[in-house]
PLY file of the C-alpha trace (Angstrom):
ply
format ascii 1.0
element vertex 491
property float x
property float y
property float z
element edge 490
property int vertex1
property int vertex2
end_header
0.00 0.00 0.00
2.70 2.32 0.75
4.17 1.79 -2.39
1.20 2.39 -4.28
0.73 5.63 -2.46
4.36 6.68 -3.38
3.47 5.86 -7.40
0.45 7.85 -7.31
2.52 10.91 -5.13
4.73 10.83 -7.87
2.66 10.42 -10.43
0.69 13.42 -9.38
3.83 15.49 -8.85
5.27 14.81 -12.59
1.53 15.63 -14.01
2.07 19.29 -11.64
5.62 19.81 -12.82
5.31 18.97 -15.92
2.08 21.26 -17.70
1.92 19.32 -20.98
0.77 15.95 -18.62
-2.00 18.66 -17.35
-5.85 18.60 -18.61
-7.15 20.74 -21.26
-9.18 22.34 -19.12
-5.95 23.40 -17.12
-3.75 24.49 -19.49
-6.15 26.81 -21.20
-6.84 28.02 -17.85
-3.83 28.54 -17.19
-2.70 30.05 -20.63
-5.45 32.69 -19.81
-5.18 33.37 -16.22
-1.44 34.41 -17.17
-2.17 36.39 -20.48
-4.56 38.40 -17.94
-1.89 38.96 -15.20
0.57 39.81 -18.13
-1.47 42.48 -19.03
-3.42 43.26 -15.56
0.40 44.10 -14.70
1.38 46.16 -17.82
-2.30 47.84 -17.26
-1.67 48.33 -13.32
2.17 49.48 -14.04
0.89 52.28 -16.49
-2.22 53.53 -14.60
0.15 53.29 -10.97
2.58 55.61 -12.76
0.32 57.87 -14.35
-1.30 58.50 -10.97
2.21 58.82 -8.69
3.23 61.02 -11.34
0.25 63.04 -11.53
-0.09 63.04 -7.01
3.28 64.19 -7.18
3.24 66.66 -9.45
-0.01 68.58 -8.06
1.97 68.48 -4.97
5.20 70.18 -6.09
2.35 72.90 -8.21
0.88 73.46 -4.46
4.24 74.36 -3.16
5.04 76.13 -6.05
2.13 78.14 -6.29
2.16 78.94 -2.70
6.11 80.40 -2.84
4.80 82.39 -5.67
1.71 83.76 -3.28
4.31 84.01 -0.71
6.62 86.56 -3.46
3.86 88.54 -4.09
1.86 89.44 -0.39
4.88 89.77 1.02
8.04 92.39 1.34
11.04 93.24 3.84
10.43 96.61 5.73
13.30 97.89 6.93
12.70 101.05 9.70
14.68 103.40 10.34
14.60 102.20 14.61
14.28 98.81 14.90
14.57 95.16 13.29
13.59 94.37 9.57
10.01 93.23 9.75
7.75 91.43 6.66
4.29 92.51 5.91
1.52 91.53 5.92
1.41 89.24 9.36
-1.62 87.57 7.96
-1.15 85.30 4.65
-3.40 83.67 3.02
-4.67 80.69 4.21
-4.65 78.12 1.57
-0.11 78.89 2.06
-0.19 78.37 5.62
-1.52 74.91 5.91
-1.50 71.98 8.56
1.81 71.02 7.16
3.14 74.02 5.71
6.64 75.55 7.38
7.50 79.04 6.46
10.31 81.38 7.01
11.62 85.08 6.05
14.91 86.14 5.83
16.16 89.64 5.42
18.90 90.55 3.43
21.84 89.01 5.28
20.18 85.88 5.83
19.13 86.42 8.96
15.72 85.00 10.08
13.11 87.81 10.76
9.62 85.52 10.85
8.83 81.92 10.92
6.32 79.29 11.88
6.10 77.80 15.21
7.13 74.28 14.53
8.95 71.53 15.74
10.03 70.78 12.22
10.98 74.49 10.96
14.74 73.91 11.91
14.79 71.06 9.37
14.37 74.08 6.58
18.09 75.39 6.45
19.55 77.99 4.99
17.98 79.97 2.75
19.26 78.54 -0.73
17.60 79.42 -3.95
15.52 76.63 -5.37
14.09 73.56 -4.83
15.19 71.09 -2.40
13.85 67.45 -1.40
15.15 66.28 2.60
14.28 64.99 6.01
10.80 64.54 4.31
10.38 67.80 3.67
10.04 69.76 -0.12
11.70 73.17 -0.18
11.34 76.12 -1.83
13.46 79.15 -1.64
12.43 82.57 -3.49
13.51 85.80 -3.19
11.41 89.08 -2.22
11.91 91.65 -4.60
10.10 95.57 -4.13
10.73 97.94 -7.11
13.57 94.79 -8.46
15.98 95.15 -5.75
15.94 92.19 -3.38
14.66 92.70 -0.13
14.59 89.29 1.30
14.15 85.91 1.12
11.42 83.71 1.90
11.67 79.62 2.14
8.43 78.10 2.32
8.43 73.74 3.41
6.23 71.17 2.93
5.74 67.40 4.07
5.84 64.90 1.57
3.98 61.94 4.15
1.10 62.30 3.17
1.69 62.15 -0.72
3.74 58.95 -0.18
1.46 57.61 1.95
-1.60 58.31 -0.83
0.75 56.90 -3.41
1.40 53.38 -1.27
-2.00 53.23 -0.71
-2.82 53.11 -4.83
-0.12 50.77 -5.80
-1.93 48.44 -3.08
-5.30 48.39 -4.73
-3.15 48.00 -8.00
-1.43 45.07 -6.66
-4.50 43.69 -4.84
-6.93 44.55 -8.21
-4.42 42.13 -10.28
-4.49 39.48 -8.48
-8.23 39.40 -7.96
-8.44 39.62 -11.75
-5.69 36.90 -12.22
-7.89 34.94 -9.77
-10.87 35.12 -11.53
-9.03 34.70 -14.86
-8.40 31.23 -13.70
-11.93 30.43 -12.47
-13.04 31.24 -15.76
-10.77 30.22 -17.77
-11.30 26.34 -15.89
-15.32 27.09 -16.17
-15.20 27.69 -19.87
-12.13 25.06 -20.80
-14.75 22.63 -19.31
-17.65 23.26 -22.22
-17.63 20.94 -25.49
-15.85 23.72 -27.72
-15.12 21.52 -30.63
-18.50 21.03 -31.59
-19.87 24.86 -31.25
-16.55 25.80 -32.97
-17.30 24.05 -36.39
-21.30 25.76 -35.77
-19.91 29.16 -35.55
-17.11 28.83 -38.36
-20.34 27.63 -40.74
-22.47 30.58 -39.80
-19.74 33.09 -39.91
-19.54 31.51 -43.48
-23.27 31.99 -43.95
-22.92 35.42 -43.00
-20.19 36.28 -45.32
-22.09 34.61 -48.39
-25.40 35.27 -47.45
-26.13 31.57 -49.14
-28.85 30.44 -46.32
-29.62 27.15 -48.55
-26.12 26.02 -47.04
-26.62 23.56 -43.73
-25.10 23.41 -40.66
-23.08 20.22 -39.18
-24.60 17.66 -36.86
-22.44 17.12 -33.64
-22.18 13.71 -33.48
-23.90 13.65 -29.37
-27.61 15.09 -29.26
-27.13 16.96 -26.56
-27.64 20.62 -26.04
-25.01 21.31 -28.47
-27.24 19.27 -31.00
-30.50 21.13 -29.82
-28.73 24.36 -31.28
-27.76 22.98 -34.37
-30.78 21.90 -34.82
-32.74 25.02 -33.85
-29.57 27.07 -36.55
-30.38 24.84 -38.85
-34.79 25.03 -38.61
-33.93 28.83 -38.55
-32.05 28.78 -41.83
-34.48 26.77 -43.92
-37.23 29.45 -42.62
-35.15 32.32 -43.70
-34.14 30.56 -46.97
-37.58 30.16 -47.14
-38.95 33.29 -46.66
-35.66 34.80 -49.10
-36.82 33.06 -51.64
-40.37 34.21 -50.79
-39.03 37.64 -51.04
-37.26 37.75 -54.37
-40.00 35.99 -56.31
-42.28 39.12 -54.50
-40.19 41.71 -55.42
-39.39 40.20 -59.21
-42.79 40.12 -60.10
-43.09 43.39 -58.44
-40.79 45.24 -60.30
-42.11 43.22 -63.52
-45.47 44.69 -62.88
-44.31 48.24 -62.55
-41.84 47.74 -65.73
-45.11 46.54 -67.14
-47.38 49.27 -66.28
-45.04 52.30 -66.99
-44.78 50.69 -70.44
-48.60 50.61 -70.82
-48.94 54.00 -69.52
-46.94 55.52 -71.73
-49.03 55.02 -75.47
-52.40 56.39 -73.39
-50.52 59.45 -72.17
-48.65 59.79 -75.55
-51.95 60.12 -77.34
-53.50 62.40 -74.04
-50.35 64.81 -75.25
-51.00 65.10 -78.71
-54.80 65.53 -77.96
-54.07 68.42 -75.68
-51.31 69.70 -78.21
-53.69 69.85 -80.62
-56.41 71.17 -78.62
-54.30 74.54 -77.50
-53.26 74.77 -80.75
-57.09 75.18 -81.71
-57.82 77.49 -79.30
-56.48 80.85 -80.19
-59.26 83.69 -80.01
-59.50 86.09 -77.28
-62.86 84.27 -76.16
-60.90 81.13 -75.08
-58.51 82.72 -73.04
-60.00 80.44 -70.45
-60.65 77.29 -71.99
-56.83 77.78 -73.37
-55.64 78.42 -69.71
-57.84 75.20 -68.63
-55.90 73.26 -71.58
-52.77 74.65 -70.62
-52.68 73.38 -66.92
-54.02 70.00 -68.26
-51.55 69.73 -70.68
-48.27 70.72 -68.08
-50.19 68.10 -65.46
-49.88 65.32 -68.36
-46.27 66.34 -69.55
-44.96 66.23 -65.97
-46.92 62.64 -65.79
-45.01 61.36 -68.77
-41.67 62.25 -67.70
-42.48 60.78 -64.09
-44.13 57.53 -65.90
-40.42 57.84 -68.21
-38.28 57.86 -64.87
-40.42 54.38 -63.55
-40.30 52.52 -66.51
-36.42 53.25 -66.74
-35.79 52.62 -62.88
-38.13 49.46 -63.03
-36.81 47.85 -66.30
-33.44 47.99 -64.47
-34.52 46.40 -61.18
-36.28 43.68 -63.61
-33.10 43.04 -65.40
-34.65 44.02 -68.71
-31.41 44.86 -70.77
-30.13 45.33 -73.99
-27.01 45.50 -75.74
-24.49 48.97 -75.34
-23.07 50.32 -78.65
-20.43 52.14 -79.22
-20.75 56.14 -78.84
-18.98 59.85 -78.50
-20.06 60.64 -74.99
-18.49 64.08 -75.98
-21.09 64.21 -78.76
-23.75 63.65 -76.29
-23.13 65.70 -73.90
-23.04 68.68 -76.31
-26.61 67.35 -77.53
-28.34 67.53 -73.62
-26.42 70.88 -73.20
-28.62 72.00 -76.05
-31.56 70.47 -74.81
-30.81 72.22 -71.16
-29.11 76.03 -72.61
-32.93 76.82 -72.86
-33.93 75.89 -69.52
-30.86 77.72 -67.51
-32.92 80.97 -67.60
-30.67 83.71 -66.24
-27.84 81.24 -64.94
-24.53 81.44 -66.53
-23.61 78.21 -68.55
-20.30 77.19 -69.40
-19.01 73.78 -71.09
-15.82 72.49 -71.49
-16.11 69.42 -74.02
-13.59 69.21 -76.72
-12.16 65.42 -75.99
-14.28 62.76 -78.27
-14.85 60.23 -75.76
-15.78 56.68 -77.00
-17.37 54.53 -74.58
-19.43 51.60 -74.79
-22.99 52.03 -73.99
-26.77 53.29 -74.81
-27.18 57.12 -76.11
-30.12 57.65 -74.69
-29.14 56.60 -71.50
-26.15 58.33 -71.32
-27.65 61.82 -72.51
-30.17 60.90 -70.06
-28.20 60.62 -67.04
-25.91 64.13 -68.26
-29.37 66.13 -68.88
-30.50 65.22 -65.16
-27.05 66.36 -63.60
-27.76 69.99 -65.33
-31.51 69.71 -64.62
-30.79 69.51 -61.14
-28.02 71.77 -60.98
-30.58 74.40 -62.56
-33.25 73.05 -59.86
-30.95 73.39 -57.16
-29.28 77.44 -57.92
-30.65 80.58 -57.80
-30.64 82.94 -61.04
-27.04 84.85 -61.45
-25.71 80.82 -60.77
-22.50 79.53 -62.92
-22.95 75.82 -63.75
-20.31 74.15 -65.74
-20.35 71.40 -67.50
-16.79 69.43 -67.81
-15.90 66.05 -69.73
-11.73 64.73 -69.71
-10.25 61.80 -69.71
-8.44 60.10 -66.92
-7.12 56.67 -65.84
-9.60 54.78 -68.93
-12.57 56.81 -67.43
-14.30 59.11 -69.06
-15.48 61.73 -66.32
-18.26 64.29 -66.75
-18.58 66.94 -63.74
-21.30 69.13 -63.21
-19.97 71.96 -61.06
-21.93 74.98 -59.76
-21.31 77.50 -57.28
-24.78 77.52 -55.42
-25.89 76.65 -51.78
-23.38 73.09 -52.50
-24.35 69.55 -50.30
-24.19 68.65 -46.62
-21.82 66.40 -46.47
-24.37 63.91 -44.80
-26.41 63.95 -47.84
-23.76 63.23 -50.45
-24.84 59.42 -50.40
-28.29 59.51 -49.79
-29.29 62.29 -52.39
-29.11 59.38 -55.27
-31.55 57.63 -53.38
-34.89 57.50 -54.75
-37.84 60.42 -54.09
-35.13 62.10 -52.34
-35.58 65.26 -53.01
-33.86 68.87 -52.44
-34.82 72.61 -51.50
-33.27 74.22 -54.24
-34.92 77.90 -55.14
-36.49 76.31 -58.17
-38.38 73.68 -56.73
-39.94 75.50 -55.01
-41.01 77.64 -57.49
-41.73 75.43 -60.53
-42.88 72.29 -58.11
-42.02 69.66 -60.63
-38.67 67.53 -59.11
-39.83 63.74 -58.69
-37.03 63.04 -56.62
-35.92 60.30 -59.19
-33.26 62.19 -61.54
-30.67 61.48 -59.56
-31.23 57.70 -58.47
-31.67 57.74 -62.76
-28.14 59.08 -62.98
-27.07 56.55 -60.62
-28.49 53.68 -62.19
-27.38 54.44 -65.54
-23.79 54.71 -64.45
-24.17 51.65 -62.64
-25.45 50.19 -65.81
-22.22 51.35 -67.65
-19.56 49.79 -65.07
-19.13 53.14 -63.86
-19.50 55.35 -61.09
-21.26 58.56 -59.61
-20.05 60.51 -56.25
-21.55 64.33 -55.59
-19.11 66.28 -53.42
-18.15 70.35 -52.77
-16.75 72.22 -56.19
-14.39 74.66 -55.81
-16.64 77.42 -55.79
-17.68 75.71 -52.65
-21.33 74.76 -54.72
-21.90 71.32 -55.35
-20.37 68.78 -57.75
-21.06 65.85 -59.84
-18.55 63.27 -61.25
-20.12 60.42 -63.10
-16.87 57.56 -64.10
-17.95 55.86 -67.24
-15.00 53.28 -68.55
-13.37 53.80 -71.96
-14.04 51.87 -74.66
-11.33 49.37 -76.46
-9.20 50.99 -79.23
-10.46 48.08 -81.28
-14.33 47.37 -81.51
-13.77 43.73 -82.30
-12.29 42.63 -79.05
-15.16 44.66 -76.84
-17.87 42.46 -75.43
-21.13 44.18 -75.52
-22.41 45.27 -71.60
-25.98 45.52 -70.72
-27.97 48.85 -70.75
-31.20 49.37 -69.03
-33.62 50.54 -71.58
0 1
1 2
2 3
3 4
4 5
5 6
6 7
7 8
8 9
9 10
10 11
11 12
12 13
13 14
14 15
15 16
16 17
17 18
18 19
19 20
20 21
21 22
22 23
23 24
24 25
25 26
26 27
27 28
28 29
29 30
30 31
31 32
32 33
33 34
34 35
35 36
36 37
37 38
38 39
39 40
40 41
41 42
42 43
43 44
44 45
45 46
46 47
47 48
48 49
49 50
50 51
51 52
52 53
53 54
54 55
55 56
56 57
57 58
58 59
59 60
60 61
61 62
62 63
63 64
64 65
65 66
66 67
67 68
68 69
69 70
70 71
71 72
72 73
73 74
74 75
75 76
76 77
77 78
78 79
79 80
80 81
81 82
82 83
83 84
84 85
85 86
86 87
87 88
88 89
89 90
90 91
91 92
92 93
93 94
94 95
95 96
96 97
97 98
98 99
99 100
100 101
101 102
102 103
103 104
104 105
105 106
106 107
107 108
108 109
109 110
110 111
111 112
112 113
113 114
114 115
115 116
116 117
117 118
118 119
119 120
120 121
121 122
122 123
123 124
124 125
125 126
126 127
127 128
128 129
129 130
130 131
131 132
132 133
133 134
134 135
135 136
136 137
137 138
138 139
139 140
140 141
141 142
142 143
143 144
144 145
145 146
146 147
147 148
148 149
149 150
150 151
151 152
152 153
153 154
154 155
155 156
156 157
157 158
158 159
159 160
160 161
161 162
162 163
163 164
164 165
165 166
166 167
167 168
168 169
169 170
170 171
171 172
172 173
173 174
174 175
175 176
176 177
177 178
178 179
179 180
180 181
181 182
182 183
183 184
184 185
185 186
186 187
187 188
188 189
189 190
190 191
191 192
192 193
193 194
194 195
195 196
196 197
197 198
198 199
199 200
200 201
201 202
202 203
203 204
204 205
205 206
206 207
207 208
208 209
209 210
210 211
211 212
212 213
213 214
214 215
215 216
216 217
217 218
218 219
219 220
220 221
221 222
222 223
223 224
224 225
225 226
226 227
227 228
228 229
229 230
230 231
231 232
232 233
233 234
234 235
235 236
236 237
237 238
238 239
239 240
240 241
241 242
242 243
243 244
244 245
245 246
246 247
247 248
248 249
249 250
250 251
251 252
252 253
253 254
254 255
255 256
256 257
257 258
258 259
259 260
260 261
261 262
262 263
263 264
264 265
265 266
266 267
267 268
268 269
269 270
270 271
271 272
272 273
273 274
274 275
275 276
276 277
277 278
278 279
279 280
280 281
281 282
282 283
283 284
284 285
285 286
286 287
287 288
288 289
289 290
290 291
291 292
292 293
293 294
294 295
295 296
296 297
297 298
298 299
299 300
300 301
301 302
302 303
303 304
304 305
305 306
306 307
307 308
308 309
309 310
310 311
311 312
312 313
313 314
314 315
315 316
316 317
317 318
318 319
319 320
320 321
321 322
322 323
323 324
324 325
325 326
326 327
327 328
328 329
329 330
330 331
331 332
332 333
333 334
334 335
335 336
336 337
337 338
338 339
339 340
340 341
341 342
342 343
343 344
344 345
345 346
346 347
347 348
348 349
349 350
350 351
351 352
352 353
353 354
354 355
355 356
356 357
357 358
358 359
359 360
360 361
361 362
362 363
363 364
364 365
365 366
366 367
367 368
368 369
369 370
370 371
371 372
372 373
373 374
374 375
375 376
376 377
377 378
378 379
379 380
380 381
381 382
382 383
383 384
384 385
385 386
386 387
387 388
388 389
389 390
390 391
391 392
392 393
393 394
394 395
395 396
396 397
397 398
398 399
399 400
400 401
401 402
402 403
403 404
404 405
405 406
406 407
407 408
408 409
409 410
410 411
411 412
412 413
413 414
414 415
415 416
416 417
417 418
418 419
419 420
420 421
421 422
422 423
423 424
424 425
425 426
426 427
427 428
428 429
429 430
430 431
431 432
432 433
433 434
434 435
435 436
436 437
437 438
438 439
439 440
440 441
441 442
442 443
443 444
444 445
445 446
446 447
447 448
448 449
449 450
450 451
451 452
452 453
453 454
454 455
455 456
456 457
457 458
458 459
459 460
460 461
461 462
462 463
463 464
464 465
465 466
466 467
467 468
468 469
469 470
470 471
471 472
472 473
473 474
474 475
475 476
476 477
477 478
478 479
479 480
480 481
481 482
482 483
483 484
484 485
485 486
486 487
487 488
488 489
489 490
């Protein structure tokens, strides 16, 4: 028996010496508990000599700040009968405090005043400057009236009670890491104990759900139905709902945007022939006895155009949310850019216009489109400045881009808008919407979508005018036509 107790003493010693004979459990306890005293230490070493330094150093401002009070109440009389005597008797009282020690000296050294302490001996000789013994911090100054020297003052103070303060905060500090190195270890053994292996492999497959948002993907089956296999099981009920209700989604919002794609298209013949009916109808009514009818005729008739181009913006918007594409050609984005500044001169009413287009820029992509999306940026720089406004209009070439910018010098963009203002029915509060009441809030999600629809880009940011500017990225086309695949378009 007594050898049997000796093999399992020793056994038991070699499985404490040695920490790879230790359980799992332990060692990851252990790992932890010391990574947390590691840095409980580093932690407690910084914070314990931030806050000596900082008790220490309001300390030596006290004493300084009181031989500075000290230079300025006080001064060396010297009468004509008598002893040198300082004024005022009476100091301040925040100088003389429990612990303060305080002496004047005239000009020869000798002392003339001092406190009544055991402890004012210890201050010496009156020595300019700062000096640290028998516990005490010193301060000598001199007392100057008119810049000649009349004195001296040396004013003392005890240092016990800072290094007592400080002792006392390096003793939580010490006291706070081991708690925390304590409870490192308790937790560390608590957590160790779990089955990690089998909740690992469940979070590494929904961190990979996550990332590729595929919810038909499964989750694993621990091989033990315990409570581990109760939450796969509930992760993996939970996915097939939400792949479920996904799929649910998409075919809702596909036949959605179908019927809208298909509506705007059917709307559009009706309120073409409404137009020409009303066209034709003003056009009929010119005598001075149908100045009303006419003014009837002419509100119907901006009612329906302002219809038509919101009816326009929805078809184009839905056929690209339906997918609805067709194939880019090649073009001179140069060229069309001139053609919408035509199309827009007219409109800028007493705005300044200025264009800077001389590059032929041949990109791949729809005309219509892309005079589209350059006739909204001036649109809504027009919408968005007051009369007197300079908007230019900009197209260059850089890194295979070609880049149109729309800069004006009006009221510019909050910067917290710059992102959401190409979101859809966003609208502004630009002097001419007000007045004309006819922004739908879609030009700009247009312009975005149609430079998403080229591979490109659009950003609105400050000009240099501090007004607002536009910079839509479409990519160059290849030298040769040949070797460019056709893109999609959204008409």
């Amino acid at each position: 028996m007594v050898a049997a107790a000796r093999t399992n003493t020793a056994a038991w010693l070699r499985r404490v010496v040695h920490p790879r004979a230790w359980p799992v459990r332990w060692r990851l306890a252990a790992v932890s508990s010391g990574l947390t005293l590691v840095i409980l230490m580093i932690f407690g070493g910084v914070i314990g000599q931030i806050a000596t330094n900082r008790i220490r150093d309001d300390f030596n401002n006290e004493v300084h700040n009181a031989v500075e009070t000290l230079q300025r109440e006080l001064r060396v009389v010297y009468p004509l009968i008598g002893k040198p005597r300082p004024e005022p008797s009476r100091l301040a009282p925040y100088v003389l405090t429990d612990d303060a020690l305080l002496r004047v000296f005239d000009r020869g050294g000798e002392v003339i005043a001092e406190t009544k302490s055991p402890r004012t001996s210890e201050l010496g000789r009156p020595e300019r400057g700062i000096q640290e013994e028998n516990g005490l911090r010193i301060e000598t100054a001199v007392l100057k009236e008119e810049g000649v020297g009349t004195g001296y003052v040396q004013y003392g103070r005890s240092t016990a009670h800072v290094d007592d303060t400080i002792d006392r905060i390096w003793l939580m500090i010490v006291a706070g890491i081991l708690g925390g190195t304590l409870l490192a270890v308790f937790a560390g053994v608590a957590i160790a104990s779990r089955a990690m292996r089998p909740i690992a492999a469940l979070t590494a497959s929904a961190r990979e759900i996550a990332d590729t948002r595929d919810t038909s993907q499964h989750m694993p089956r621990p091989p033990v139905e315990d409570e581990v296999g109760e939450l796969a099981e509930t992760l993996e009920q939970m996915l097939r709902s939400l792949d479920g209700a996904r799929s649910e989604r998409e075919q809702a919002l596909q036949q959605q945007r179908e019927f809208v794609a298909d509506a705007s298209h059917e709307l559009r013949t009706p309120l073409t022939s409404v137009l020409a009916n009303l066209e034709l109808l003003q056009a009929s009514l010119g005598g001075a006895d149908q100045a009303e009818d006419r003014e009837m005729v002419d509100s119907a008739l901006r009612s329906s155009r302002r219809m038509s181009r919101l009816v326009s913006d929805l078809l184009l918007l839905a056929r690209a949310d339906a997918g609805r594409l067709a194939p880019h050609r090649r073009c001179d984005l140069a060229e069309i850019a001139g053609e919408a500044a035509a199309e827009a001169a007219p409109l800028m009413g007493g705005r300044h216009f200025e264009i800077d287009n001389d590059v032929p820029l041949r990109v791949e992509g729809s005309a219509d489109e892309l005079h589209r999306m350059i006739l909204n940026l001036l649109d809504n720089a027009t919408r968005h400045t007051p009369d007197g406004a300079t908007i230019k209009l900009s197209l260059a070439q850089r890194d295979g881009f070609a880049v149109v910018e729309v800069a004006d010098d009006g009221p510019g963009i909050p910067a917290a808008m710059r992102t959401q203002i190409f979101d859809r029915f966003v609208r502004g509060e630009g002097p001419a919407d007000t007045a004309r009441g006819t922004g739908t809030g879609l030009g700009l999600a247009i312009v975005s979508a149609v430079a998403t629809s080229h591979s490109g880009t659009v950003e609105a940011t400050e000009s240099d005018s501090g007004g607002a500017l536009f910079r839509a990225r479409i990519p160059i086309a290849d030298a040769d036509p040949a070797d460019k695949k056709h893109s999609s378009s959204i008409f």
